[in-house]
N, C-alpha and C positions, 0 to 999 in steps of 0.2 A: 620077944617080938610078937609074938603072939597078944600079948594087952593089944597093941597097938592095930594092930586085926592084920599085920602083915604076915604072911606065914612065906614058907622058902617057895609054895609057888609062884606066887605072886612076883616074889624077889627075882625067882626066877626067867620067870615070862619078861619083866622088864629087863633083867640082861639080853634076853634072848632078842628085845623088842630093840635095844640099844647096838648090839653086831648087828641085825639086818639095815637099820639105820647107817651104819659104817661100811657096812658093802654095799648096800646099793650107792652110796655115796661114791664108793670108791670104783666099783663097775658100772652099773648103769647110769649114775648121774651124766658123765661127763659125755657117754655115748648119746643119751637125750638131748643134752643142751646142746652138743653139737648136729642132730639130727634137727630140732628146732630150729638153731641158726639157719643151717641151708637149707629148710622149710623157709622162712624169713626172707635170705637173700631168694633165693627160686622166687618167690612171690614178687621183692620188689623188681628184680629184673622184668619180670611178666610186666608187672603195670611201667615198668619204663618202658618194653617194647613196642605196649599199646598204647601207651601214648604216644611215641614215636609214630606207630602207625597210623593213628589216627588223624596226626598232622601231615603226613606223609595223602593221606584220603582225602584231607580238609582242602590240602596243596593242589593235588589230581584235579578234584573235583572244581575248583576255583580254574582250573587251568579249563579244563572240559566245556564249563559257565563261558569262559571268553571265546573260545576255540567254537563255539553253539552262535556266542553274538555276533562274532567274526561271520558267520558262513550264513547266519539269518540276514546280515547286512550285506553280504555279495549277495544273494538271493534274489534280496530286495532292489539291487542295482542291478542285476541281470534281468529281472522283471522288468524294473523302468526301460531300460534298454529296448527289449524286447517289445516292448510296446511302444515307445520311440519309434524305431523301425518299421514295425509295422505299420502305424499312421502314416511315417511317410510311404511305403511301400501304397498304402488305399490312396493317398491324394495321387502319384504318379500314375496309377490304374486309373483313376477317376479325370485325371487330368487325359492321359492317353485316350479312355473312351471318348471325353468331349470334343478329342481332336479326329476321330474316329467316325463319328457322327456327324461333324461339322464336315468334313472329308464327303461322306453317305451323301447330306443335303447337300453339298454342291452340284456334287456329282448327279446327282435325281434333276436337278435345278437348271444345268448345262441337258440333260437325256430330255429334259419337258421343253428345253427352247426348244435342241435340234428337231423333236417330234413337231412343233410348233409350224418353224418354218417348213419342215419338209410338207407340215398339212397345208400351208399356205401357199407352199408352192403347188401342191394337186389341184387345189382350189384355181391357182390361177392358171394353169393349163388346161383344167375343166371350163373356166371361164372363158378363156382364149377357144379351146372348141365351141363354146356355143356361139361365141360373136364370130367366129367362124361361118357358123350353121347359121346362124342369124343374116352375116353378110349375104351368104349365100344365097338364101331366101329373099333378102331384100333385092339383090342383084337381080333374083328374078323376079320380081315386081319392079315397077316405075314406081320411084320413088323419088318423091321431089326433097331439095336440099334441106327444106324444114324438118320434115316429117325424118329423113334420116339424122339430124342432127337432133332431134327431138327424141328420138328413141335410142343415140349411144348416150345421150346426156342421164336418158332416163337408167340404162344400162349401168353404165359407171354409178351413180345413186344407188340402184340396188347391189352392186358389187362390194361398193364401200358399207352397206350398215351389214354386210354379212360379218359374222364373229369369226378374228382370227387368231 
């Protein structure tokens, strides 16, 4: 065997090389392939989880999206509301002032007659005194029917252009 260049070590090492082949086939092979496998399944369960979760998220989040467009849209109608209201609340204020004011003018409008006439009326009891004072005077002088009817004619004339 030797031509052949094998010698017994050689022969040897390959039996030796052939039992380790046979044991770890028969010890650790089976422990690996099995450790492998549930390496494997652990894996795929994991990406089925996440994918589970991730639609689970996808779900949420779609819910959250409408649940944001829901409450931007009451928002937005609590706003209109709100401002509704309020515009009416300015014209009722604005209408009450005008009623307010027109109420003021009257009122100022009824206080300028009554000062009016009450001045009209001092006017003519100041008046009435003087043709009083005037009669008086004339009583004592002679006066003839002309001259007296010529001076209340003139009298009354200036009574009337007086401003009342």
């Amino acid at each position: 065997m030797e031509a052949l260049g094998i010698n017994a070590t050689v022969f040897a090492q390959m039996i030796n090389f052939i039992l380790l082949l046979i044991f770890l086939r028969l010890v650790v092979w089976k422990p690996l392939i099995n450790l492998i496998d549930q390496r494997q399944k652990h894996i795929e369960n994991s990406v089925t989880a996440a994918e589970e979760e991730r639609k689970k998220a996808e779900e949420l989040r779609a819910s959250y999206m409408a649940d944001m467009q829901r409450a931007k849209e009451e928002a937005q109608k609590i706003i209109a509301e709100a401002t509704k209201s309020g515009e009416a609340q300015a014209q009722e204020i604005i209408t009450a002032a005008k009623k307010e004011a027109e109420r003021i003018k009257e009122n100022a409008a009824a206080d300028i007659q009554r000062e009016k006439e009450k001045a009209v009326a001092e006017l003519r009891e100041q008046v009435a005194s003087l043709a009083v004072l005037v009669a008086g005077k004339v009583v004592s002088k002679s006066i003839t029917d002309d001259i007296q009817h010529s001076m209340v004619q003139e009298f009354i004339k200036e009574a009337g252009d007086l401003p009342c």
